[in-house]
C-alpha positions in Angstrom: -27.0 35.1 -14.6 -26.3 37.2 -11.3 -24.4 34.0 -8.8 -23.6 31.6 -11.8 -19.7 31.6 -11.6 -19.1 30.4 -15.3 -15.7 28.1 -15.2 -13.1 26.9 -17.8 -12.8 23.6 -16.8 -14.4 21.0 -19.2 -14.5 17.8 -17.3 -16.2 14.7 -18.0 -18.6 12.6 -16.3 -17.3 10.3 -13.6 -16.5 6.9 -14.6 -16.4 4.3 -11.3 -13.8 1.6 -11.6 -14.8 -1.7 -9.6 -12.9 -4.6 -9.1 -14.7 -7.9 -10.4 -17.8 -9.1 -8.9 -16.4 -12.4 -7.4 -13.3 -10.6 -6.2 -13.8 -12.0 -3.0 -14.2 -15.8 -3.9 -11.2 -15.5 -6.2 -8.9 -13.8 -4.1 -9.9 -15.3 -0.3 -6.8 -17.1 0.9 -4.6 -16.1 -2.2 -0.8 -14.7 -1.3 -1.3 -10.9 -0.2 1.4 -9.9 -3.0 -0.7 -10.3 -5.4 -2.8 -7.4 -6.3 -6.7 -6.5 -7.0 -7.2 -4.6 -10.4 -9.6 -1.7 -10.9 -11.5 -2.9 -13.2 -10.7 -6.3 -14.1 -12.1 -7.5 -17.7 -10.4 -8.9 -20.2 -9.5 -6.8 -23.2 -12.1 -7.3 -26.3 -9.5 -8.2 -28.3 -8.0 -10.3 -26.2 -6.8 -14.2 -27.5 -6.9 -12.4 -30.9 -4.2 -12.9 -33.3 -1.6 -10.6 -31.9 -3.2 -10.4 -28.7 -2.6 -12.6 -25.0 -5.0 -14.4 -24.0 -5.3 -12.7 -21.1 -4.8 -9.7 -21.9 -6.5 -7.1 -19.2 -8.9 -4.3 -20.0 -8.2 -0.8 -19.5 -10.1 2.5 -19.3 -9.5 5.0 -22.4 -8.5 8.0 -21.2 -7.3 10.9 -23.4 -3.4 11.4 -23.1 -2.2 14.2 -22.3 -5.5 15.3 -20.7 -6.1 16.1 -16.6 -7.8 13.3 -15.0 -9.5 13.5 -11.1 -9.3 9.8 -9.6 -11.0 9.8 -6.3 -9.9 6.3 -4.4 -12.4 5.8 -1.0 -10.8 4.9 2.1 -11.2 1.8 3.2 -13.8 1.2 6.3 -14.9 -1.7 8.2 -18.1 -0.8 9.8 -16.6 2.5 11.6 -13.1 1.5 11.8 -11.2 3.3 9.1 -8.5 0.9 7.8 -5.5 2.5 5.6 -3.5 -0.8 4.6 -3.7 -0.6 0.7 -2.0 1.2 -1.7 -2.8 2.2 -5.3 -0.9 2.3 -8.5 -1.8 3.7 -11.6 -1.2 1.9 -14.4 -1.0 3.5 -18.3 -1.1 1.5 -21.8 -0.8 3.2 -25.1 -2.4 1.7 -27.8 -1.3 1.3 -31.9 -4.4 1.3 -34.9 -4.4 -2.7 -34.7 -6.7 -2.0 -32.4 -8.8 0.9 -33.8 -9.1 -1.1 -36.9 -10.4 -4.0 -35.3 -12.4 -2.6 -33.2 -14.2 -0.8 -36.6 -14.3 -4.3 -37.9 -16.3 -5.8 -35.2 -18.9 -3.1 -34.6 -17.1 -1.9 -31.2 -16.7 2.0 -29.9 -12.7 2.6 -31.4 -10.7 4.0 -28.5 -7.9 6.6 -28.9 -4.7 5.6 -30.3 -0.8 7.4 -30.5 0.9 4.3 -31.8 0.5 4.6 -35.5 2.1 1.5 -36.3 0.0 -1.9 -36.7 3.3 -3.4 -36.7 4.4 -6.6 -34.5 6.6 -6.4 -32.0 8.6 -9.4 -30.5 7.2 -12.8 -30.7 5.7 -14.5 -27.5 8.1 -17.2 -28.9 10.9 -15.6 -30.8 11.1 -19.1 -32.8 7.6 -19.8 -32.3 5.0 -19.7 -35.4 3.1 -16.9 -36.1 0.7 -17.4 -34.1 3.2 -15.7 -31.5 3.5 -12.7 -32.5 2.5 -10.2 -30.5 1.7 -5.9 -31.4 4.2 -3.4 -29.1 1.4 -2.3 -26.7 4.1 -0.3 -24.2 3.1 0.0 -20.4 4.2 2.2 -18.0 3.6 3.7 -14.2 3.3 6.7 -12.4 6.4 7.4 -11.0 8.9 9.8 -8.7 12.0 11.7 -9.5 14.1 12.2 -6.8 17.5 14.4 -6.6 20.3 13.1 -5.0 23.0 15.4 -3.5 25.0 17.4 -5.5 27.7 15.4 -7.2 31.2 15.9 -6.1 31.8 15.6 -9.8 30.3 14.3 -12.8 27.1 13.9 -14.0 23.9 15.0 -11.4 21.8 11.9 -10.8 18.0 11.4 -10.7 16.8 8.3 -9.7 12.8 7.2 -11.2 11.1 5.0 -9.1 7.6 4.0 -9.7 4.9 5.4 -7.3 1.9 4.2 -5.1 -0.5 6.0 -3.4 -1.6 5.5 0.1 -5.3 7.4 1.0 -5.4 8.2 4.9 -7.9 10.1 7.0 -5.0 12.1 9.5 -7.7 14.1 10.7 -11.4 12.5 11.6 -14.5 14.0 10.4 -16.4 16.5 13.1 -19.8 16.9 12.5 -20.7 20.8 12.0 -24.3 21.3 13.9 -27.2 21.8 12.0 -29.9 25.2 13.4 -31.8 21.8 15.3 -28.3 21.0 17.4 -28.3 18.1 15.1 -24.7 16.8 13.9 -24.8 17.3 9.6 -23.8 14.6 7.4 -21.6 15.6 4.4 -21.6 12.0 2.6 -23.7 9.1 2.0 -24.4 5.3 0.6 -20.4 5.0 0.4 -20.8 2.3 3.4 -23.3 1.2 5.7 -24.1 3.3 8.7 -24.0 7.4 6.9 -24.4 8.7 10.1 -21.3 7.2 11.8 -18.9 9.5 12.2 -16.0 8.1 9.7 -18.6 7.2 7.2 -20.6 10.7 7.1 -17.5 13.2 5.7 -15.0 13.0 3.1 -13.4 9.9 2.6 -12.6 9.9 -1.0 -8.8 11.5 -1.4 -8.9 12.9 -4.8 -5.8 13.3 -7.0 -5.0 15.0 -9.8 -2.7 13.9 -12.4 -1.6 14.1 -16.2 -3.2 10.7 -18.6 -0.2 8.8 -18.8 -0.9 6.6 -22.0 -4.7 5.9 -24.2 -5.7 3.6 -21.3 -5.3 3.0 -17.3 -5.7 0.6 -14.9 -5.4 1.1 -11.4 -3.4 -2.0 -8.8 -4.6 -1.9 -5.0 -2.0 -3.8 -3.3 -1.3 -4.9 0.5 0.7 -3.5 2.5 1.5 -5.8 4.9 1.8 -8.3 1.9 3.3 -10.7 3.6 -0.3 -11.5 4.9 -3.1 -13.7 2.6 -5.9 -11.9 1.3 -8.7 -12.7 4.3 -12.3 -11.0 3.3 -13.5 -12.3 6.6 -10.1 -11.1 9.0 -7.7 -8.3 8.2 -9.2 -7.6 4.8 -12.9 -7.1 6.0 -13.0 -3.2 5.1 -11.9 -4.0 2.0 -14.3 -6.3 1.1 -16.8 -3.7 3.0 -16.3 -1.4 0.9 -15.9 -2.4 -2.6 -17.7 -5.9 -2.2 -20.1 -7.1 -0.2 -18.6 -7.5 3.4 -18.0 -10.9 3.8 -21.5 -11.9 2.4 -23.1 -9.6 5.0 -23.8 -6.9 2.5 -26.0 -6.7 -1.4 -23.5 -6.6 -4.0 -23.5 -2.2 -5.2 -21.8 -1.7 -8.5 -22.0 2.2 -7.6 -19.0 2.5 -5.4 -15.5 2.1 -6.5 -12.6 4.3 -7.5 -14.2 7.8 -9.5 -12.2 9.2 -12.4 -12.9 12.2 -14.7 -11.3 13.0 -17.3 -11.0 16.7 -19.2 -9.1 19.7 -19.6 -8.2 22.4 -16.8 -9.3 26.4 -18.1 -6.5 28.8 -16.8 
């Protein structure tokens, strides 16, 4: 066993979230507010009685445990391209949805709702065909402190939070014993040995399961600007899609999580 370093961290295997396949014919000209989710499905029991329609899927995850989510930066070609942001989404689940799942021969995922009761009605005087389980949602957010009250009570104000992956500082290429530049990463984008695409890129972040199930929101930033696959939205669509036609579709590259416990 001499140089095995034994660890206690018990971490999972990666999952990759993707956007849908057809992102790019759905969202091409569509208002740049509205955001791309990772991954977009809808949930197996969705239109279900006590289920929307619509309803979204999610990714179980097991709350309360340490997750790594690696997001990619976004690259067009070689031109790195920060102008998204991504929030992380968190759903907790009641045993509605364990039971059914038992019932119809699917996986179960984890559940900290114990209740299979309703909660309000799509239509408060609607049949009951409205009514709806309490599936609660929330976001990753940031406390900050304001400045010491002259009197009363201190104040911290909660806002929800987004995360913005940047390169500040570009990948140099250490030389191999040939004089060769090395390459650190590949078949992320086209072009490995370009100098963007060849070193890290993923940012990785580490952060607490917020509820049985996340989904993760890329937004715009400059929202005010339609979604355009083949203008300013080109790395996008070069990285998790198919570059504006100009690529084969890859289901391997998305946003990586893990999931686990952390040894101390």
């Amino acid at each position: 066993m001499s140089g095995v370093v034994l660890s206690d961290a018990q971490m999972g295997m990666f999952k990759v979230l993707r956007p849908m396949n057809n992102f790019q014919e759905v969202y091409q000209g569509q208002a740049g507010t509205i955001p791309i989710a990772f991954p977009c499905d809808l949930d197996p029991n969705a239109g279900d009685d006590g289920y929307d329609a619509n309803l979204l899927v999610g990714v179980a995850v097991p709350l309360g445990g340490r997750l790594l989510i690696q997001i990619p930066m976004t690259i067009d070609q070689y031109v790195v391209e920060p102008d998204y942001q991504y929030q992380f989404i968190w759903r907790t689940r009641n045993q509605a949805a364990v039971v059914e799942a038992i019932a119809a021969g699917r996986q179960p995922s984890a559940y900290h709702l114990p209740s299979e009761a309703f909660g309000r009605k799509e239509i408060q005087t609607g049949p009951a065909t409205t009514e709806r389980f309490f599936i609660p949602a929330a976001s990753d957010v940031e406390v900050f402190e304001q400045a010491e009250p002259g009197g009363g009570a201190a104040t911290l104000n909660v806002k929800q939070q987004r995360y913005v992956p940047q390169i500040t500082v570009p990948w140099v290429k250490p030389l191999l014993p040939t004089g060769s530049g090395g390459v650190w990463q590949q078949g992320v984008y086209q072009f490995s040995s370009n100098v963007n695409c060849s070193g890290p890129t993923f940012a990785p972040l580490w952060t607490d399961a917020g509820g049985d199930e996340l989904l993760i929101l890329c937004y715009k930033i400059a929202s005010d600007v339609a979604w355009d696959f083949a203008g300013v939205d080109q790395g996008f669509s070069n990285t998790y899609g198919n570059n504006d036609g100009g690529l084969p579709f890859n289901p391997n590259i998305g946003i990586i999580v893990s999931s686990g416990t952390m040894g101390g």
